[in-house]
C-alpha positions as CSV (number, residue, x, y, z in Angstrom):
1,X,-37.3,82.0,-19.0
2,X,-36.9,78.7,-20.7
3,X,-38.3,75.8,-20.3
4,X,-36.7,72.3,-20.9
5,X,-37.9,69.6,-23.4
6,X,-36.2,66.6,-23.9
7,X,-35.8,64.0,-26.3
8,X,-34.6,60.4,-26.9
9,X,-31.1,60.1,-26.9
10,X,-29.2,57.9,-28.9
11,X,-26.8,55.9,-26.5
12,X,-24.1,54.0,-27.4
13,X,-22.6,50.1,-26.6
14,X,-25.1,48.8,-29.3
15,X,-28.4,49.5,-27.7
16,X,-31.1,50.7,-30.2
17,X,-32.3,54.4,-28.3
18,X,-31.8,55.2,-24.6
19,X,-34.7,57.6,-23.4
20,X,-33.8,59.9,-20.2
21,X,-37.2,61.1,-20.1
22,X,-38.8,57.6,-20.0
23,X,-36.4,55.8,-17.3
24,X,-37.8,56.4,-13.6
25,X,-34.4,56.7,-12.3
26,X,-33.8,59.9,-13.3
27,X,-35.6,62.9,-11.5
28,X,-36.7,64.8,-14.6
29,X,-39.2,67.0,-12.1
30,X,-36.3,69.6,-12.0
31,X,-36.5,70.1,-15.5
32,X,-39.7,71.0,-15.8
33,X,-39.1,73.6,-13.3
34,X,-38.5,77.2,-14.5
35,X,-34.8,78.4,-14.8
36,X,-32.6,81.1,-16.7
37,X,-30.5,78.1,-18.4
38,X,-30.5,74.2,-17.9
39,X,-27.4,72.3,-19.3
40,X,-26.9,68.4,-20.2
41,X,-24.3,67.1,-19.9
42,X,-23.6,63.3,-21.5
43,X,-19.9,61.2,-21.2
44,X,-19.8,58.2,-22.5
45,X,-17.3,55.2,-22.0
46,X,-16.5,51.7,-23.0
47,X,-19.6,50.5,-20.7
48,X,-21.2,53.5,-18.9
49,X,-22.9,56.5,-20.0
50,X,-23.7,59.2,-17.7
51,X,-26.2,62.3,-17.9
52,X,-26.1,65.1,-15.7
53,X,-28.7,68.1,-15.8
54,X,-26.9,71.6,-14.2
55,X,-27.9,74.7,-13.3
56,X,-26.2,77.9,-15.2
57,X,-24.2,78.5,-11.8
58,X,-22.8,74.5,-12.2
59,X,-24.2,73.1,-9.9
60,X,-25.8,69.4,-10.4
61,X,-29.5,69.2,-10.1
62,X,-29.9,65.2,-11.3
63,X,-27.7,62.5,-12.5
64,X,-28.1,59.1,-13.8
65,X,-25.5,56.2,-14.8
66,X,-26.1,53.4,-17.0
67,X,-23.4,50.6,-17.1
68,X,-22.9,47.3,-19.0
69,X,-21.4,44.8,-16.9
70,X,-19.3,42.7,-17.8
71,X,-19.5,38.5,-17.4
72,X,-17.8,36.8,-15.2
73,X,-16.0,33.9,-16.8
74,X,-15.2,35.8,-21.2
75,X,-15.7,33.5,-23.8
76,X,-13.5,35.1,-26.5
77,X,-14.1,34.9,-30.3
78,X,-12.4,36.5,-33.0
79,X,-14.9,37.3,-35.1
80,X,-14.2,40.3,-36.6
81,X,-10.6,40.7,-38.3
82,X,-8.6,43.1,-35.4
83,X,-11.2,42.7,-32.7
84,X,-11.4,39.8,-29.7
85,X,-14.8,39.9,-28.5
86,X,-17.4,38.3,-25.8
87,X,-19.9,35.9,-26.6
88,X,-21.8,36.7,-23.0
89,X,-21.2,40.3,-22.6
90,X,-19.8,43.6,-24.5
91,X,-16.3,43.1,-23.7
92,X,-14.0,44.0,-26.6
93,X,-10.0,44.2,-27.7
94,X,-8.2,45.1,-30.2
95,X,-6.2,41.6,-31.5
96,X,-2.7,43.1,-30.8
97,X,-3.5,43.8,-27.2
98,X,-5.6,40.2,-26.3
99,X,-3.8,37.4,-24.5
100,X,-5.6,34.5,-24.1
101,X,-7.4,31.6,-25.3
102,X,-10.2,32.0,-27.9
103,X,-12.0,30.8,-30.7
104,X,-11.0,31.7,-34.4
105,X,-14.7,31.6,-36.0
106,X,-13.4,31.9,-39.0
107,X,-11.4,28.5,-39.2
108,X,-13.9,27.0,-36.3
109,X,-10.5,26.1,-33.9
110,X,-9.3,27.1,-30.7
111,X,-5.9,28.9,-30.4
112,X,-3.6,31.0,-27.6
113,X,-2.6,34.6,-27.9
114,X,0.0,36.4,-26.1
115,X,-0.6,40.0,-27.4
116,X,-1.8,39.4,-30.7
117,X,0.8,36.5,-31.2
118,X,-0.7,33.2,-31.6
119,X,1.4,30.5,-30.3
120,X,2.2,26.9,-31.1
121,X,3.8,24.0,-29.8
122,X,4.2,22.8,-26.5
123,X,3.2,25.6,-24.9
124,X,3.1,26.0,-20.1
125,X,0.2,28.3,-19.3
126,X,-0.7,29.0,-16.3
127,X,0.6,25.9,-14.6
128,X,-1.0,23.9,-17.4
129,X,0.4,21.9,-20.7
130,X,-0.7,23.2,-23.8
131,X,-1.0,21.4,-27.0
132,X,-0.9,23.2,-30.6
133,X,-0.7,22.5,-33.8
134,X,1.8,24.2,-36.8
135,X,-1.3,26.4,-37.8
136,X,-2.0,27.6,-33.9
137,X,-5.6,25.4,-33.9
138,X,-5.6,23.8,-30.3
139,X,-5.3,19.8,-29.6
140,X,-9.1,18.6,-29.7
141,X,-10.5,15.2,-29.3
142,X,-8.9,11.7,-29.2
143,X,-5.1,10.8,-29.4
144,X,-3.8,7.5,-29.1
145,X,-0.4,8.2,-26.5
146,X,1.8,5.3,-26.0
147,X,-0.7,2.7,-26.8
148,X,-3.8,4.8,-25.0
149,X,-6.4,6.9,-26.1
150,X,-6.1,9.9,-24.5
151,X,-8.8,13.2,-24.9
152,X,-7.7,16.7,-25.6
153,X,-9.6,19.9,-25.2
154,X,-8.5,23.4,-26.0
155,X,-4.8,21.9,-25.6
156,X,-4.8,20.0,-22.8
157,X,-4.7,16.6,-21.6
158,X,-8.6,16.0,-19.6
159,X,-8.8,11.9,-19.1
160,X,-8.3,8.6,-20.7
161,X,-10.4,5.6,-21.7
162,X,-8.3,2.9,-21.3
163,X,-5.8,3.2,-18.5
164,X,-5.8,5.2,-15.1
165,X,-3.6,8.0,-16.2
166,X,-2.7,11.3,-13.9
167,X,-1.6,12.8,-17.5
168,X,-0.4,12.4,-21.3
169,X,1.2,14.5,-24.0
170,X,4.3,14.9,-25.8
171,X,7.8,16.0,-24.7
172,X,9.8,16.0,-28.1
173,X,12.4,18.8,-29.5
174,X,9.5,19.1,-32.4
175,X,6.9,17.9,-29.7
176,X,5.1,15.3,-30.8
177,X,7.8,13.1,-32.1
178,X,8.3,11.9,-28.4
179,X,5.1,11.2,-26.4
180,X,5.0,10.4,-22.7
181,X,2.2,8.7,-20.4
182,X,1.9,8.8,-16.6
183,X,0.0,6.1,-14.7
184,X,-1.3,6.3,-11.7
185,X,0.9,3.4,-10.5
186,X,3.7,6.5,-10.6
187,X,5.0,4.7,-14.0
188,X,6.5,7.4,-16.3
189,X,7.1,5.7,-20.1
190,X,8.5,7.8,-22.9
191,X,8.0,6.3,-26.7
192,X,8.5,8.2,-30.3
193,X,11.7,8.4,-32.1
194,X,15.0,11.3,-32.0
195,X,15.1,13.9,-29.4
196,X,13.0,14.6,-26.0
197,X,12.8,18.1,-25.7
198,X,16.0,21.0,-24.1
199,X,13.9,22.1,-20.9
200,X,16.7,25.0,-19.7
201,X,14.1,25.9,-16.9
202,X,13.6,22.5,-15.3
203,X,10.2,23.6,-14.5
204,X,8.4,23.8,-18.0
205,X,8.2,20.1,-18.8
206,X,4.9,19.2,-19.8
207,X,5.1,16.4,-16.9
208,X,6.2,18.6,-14.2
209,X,3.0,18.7,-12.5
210,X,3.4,14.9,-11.3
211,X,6.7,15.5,-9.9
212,X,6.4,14.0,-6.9
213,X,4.1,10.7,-8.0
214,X,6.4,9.6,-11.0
215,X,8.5,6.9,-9.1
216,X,9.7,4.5,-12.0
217,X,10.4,5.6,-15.7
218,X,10.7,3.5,-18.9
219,X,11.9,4.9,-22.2
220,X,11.1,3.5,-25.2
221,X,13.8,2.3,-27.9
222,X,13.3,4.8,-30.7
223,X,14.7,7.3,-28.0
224,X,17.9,8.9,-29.5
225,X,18.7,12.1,-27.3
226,X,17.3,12.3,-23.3
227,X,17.2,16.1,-23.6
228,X,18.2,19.1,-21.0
229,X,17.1,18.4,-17.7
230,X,14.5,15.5,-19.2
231,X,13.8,13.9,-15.4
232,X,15.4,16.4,-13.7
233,X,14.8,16.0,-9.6
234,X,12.1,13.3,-10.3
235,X,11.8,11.0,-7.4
236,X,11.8,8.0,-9.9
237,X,13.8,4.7,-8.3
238,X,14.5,2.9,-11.6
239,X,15.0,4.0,-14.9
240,X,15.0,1.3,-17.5
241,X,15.2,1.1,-21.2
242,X,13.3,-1.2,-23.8
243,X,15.5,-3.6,-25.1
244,X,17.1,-2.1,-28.9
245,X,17.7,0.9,-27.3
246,X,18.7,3.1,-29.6
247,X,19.5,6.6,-27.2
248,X,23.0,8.0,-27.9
249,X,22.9,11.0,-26.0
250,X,22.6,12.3,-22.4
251,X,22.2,15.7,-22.6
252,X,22.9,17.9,-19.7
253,X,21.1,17.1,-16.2
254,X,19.4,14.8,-17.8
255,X,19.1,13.1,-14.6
256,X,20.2,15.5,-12.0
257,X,19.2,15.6,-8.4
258,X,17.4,12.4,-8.7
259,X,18.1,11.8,-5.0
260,X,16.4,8.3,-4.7
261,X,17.6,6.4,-7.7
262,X,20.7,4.2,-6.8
263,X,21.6,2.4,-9.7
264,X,21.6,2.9,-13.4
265,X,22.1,0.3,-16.5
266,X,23.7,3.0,-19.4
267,X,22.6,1.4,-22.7
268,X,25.4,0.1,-25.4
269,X,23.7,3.0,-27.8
270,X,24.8,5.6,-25.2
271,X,28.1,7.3,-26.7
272,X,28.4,10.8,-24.3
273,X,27.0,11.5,-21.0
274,X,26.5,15.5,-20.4
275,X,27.6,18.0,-17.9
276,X,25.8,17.4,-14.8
277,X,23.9,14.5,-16.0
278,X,24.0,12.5,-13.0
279,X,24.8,15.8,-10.7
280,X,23.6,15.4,-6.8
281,X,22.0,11.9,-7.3
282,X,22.8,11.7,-3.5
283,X,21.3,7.7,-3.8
284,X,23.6,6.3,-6.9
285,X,26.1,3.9,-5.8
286,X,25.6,1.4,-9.1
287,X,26.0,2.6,-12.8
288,X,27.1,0.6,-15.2
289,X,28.7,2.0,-18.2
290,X,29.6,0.1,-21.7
291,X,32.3,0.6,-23.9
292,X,30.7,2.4,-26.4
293,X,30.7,5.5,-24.7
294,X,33.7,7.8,-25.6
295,X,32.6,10.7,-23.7
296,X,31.7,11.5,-20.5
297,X,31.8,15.5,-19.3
298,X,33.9,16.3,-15.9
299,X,31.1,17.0,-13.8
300,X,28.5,13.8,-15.2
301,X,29.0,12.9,-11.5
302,X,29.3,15.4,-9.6
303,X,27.7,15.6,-6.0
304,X,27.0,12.0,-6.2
305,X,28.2,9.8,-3.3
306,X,31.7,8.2,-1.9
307,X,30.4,4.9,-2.7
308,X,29.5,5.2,-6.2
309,X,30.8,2.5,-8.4
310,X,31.3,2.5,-12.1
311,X,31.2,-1.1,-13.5
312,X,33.0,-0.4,-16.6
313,X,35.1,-2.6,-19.2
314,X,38.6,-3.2,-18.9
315,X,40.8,-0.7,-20.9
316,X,36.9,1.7,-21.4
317,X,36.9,5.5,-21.5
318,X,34.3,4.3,-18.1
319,X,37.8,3.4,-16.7
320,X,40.0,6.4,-17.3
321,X,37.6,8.8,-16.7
322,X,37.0,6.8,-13.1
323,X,40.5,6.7,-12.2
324,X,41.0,10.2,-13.7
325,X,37.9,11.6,-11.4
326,X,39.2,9.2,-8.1
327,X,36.1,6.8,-8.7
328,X,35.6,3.7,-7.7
329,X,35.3,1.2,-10.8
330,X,34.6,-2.4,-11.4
331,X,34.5,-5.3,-13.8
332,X,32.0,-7.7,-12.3
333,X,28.6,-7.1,-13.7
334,X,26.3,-4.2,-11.9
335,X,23.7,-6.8,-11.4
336,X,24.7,-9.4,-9.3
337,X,23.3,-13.1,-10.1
338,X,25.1,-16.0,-8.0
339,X,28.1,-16.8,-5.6
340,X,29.7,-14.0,-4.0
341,X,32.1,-13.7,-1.1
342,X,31.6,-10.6,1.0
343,X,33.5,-10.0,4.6
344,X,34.6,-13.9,4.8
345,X,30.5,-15.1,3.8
346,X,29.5,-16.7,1.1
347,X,26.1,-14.8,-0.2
348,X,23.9,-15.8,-3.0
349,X,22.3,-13.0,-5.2
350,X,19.4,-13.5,-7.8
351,X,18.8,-10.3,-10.3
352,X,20.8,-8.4,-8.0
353,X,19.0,-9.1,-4.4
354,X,20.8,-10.8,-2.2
355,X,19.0,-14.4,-0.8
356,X,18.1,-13.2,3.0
357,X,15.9,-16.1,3.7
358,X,17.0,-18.4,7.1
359,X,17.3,-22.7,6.0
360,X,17.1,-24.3,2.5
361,X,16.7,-23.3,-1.0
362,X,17.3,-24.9,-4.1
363,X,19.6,-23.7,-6.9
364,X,19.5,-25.6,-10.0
365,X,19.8,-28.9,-8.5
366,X,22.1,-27.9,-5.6
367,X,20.8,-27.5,-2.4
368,X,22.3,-24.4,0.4
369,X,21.4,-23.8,3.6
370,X,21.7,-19.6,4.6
371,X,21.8,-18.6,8.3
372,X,20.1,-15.3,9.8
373,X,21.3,-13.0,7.3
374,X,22.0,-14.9,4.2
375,X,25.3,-16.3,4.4
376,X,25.9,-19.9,3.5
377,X,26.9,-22.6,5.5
378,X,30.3,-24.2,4.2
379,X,32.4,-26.6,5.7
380,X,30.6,-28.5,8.4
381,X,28.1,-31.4,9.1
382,X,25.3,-29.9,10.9
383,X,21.6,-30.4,11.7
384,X,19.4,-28.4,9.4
385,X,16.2,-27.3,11.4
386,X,14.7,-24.8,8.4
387,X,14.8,-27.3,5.3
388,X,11.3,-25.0,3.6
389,X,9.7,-28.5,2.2
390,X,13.0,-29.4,0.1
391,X,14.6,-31.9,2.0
392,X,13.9,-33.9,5.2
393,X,15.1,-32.2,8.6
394,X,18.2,-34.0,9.3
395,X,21.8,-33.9,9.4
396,X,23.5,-33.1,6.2
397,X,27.1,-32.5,4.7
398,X,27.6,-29.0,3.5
399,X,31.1,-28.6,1.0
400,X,33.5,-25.6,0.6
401,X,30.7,-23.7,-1.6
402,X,27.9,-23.9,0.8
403,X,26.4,-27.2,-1.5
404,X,25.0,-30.1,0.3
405,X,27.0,-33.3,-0.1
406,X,25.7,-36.4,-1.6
407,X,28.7,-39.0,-2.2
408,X,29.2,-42.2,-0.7
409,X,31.1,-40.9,2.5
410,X,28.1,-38.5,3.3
411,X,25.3,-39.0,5.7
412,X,22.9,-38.9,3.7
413,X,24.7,-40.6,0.5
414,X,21.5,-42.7,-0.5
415,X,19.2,-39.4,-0.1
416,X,18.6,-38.7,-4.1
């Protein structure tokens, strides 16, 4: 007959001693019972250790578990060379297996692992924008972005202090040599110098998130190259550049399927337009292209309306390539500012919107009188009814290009 005595048991995970004969849980009556044989069994894992007492036949007469649970939300360190770690709980890795975010103690930074690899760059996570630098250390703190100061943490854009932004970073082939801004407002403005960024996968530009709020977009003049798929399906209306331009390049679908934007000014700078740079923008009947361009791929256009027009100079590469492609092409300037004769009326355009306005107005020191719809009234002595302040209301004398006539034969010869 024996009977049973036990002692404390070392356990493991890091705590001091682990007693089964002091913890309550475990129904150490049966061991002080008489039997031929009494066994102990102990497994330990990664959080759990497990005692069992059994009879000499097997069969269990008492267990007990003991687990260390883990925390909710890690917060992984690096702390030891090899090994990621919890700061809240006993959670450990080996380095090579860990992906994540964590903090190198060592160097007091922030970095990103994917499997041991530490990344850096312009980094997508997780539907999020990450910011790193050469040595893998995380954007932190204040960044002036386009003229605002913008705060990091961990690598990612969290607000600004002196503009309502929806977001801020950097979009350049060696990322922060371009740096874009996105205002509330829907404004999209890219400054820096060289190259924006090749996005391949049209989804992995650090802006993508605002997709459907950018609706205007300004790019700065130390621009060179608008990268692969750059605004690719944004819903921008108007694209503009700062004056010195200095972009010679649009790469391919740069600007495709932006369905809503229907005209385009090409910079003097620009010398190629890309495959499918322009592909299924199902708006864009206006683009103006200069001679300075000597290249434009096959399919820059392709997808895009019947009415597009390329206002192009006379004897361009613009030209051939529109009469090559069965384009429309003009000389007259894309934006329209003055007199112009459309379906047997006489309109009159200011920064290309065409005057709409019913009576009088005033240009230069000419006077024209528009009817419902804008077109002029030419050739007749008529009552003017609408005269917006300008003149009296009265009849007047209105000449061959809509101009109210003041000469000595005129009604009104004594008026000015």
């Amino acid at each position: 007959m024996k009977r049973v005595v036990l002692c404390t048991l070392s356990a493991a995970l890091g705590e001091k001693s682990y007693s089964v004969t002091n913890n309550p849980d475990f129904n150490f009556a049966h061991l002080v019972d008489d039997y031929d044989s009494v066994y102990l069994s102990v497994e330990a894992g990664e959080r759990t250790i497990t005692i069992r007492c059994l009879e000499h036949s097997g069969e269990e007469l008492d267990s007990y578990t003991k687990e260390k649970k883990l925390c909710n939300e890690h917060e992984y360190v690096l702390a030891t060379e090899g090994v990621i770690s919890c700061r809240n709980c006993v959670y450990k890795i080996a380095f090579n297996q860990f992906s994540g975010l964590f903090y190198d103690e060592e160097n007091q930074v922030y970095k990103y692992a994917v499997t041991g690899k530490v990344l850096t760059g312009y980094q997508r996570i997780t539907g999020k924008a990450y910011y790193f630098h050469e040595d893998g250390s995380a954007y932190e703190g204040e960044y002036t972005i386009c003229g605002e100061t913008c705060l990091f943490e961990h690598g990612v854009y969290v607000s600004c202090s002196t503009a309502n932004l929806l977001d801020a970073g950097w979009c350049g082939k060696n990322v922060d040599n371009v740096e874009y801004v996105v205002y509330a407002d829907g404004l999209l403005k890219l400054n820096g110098s060289g190259a924006t960024g090749n996005y391949d996968n049209h989804g992995n530009r650090p802006f993508i998130n605002q997709l459907r709020m950018i609706d205007r977009i300004e790019v700065g003049k130390g621009i060179t190259v608008l990268g692969h798929n750059i605004f690719a399906y944004l819903l921008a209306t108007e694209v503009t550049f700062e004056e010195g331009c200095t972009v010679n390049n649009i790469a391919t679908g740069a600007f495709l399927s932006m369905t809503r934007l229907q005209k385009i000014v090409i910079p003097e700078s620009v010398a190629s337009i890309g495959a499918i740079a322009f592909k299924n923008c199902t708006s864009l009947v206006k683009v103006k292209i200069s001679s300075p361009v000597r290249s434009i791929a096959d399919t820059a256009f392709k997808g895009c309306p019947a009415g597009l027009t390329l206002y192009v100079e006379e004897g361009s590469t613009a030209q051939r390539f529109a009469e090559t492609h069965g384009l429309q092409y003009s000389y007259e300037d894309i934006v329209k500012n003055g007199f112009f004769e459309e379906n047997g009326e006489l309109y009159y355009y200011e920064n290309d919107i065409k005057w709409t306005r019913r009576g009088l107005f005033m240009v230069g020191n000419d006077y024209y009188y528009a009817k419902n719809g804008g077109g002029l009234i030419r050739n007749v002595r008529c009552w003017a009814s609408v005269t917006n302040d300008l003149l009296p209301k009265d009849i007047y004398d209105f000449g061959p290009d809509g101009k109210i006539i003041f000469d000595n034969t005129s009604v009104h010869a004594m008026v000015r």
